[in-house]
C-alpha positions as CSV (number, residue, x, y, z in Angstrom):
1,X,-28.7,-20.5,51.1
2,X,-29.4,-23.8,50.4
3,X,-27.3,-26.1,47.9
4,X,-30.5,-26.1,45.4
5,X,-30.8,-22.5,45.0
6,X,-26.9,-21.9,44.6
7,X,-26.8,-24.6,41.7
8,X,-29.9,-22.6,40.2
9,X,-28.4,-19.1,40.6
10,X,-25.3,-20.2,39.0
11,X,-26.9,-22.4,36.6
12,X,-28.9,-19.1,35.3
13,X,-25.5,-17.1,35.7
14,X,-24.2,-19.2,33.4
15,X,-27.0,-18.7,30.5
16,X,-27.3,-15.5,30.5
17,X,-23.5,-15.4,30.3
18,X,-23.6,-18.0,27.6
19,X,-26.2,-15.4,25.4
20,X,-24.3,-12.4,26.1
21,X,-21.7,-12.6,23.6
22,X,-23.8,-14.1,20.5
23,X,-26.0,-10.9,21.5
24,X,-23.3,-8.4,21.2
25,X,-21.7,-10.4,17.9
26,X,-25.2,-9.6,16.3
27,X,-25.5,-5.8,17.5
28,X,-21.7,-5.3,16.3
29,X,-21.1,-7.6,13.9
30,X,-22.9,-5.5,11.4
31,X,-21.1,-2.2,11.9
32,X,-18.1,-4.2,11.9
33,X,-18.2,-5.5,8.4
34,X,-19.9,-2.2,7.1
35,X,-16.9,0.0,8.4
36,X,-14.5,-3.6,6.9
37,X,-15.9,-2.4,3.9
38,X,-14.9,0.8,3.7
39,X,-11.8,0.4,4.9
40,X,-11.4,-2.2,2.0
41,X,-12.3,0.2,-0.2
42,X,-10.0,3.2,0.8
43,X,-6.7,0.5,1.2
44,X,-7.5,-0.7,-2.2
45,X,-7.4,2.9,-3.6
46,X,-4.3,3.8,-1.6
47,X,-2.4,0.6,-3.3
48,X,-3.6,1.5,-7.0
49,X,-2.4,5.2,-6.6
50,X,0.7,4.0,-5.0
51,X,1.3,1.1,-7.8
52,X,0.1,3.5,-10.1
53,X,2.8,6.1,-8.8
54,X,5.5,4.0,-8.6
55,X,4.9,2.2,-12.4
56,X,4.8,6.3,-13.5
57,X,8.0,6.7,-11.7
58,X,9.8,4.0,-13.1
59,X,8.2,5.2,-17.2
60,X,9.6,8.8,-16.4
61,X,13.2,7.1,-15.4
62,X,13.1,5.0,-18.2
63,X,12.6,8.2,-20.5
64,X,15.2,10.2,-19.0
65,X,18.0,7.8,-18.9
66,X,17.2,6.8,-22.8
67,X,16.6,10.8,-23.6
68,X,20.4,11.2,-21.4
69,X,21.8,8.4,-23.5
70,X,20.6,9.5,-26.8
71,X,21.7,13.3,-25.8
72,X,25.4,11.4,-24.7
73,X,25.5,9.4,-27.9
74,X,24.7,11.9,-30.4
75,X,27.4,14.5,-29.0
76,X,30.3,11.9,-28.3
């Protein structure tokens, strides 16, 4: 094989190899940031119930230690 025909074969090689990736960014690109979406979505709810939860939590403490200290004081 001559020198020519190597330095062709590689240079073509090397463009297709070049395209492949911006190729396969457009094909999955779009089903990545669909499926980011969602997933953005469901984390975002996850957080709020959990926020939610632990604000609830901390209210319900709050009313039992002043309803224990009110019960305490009022008997003492």
């Amino acid at each position: 094989m001559s020198a020519f025909l190597a330095s062709w074969i590689i240079a073509l090689i090397f463009v297709v190899a070049s395209f492949v990736p911006a190729i396969l960014q457009g094909i999955i690109g779009p089903l990545i940031a669909k499926k980011s979406g969602k997933w953005g979505k469901t984390n975002s709810h996850y957080t709020e119930t959990v926020t939610e939860t632990g604000i609830g939590a901390n209210i319900a403490n709050n009313n039992i230690v002043s309803g224990l200290s009110l019960f305490t004081s009022s008997t003492s």
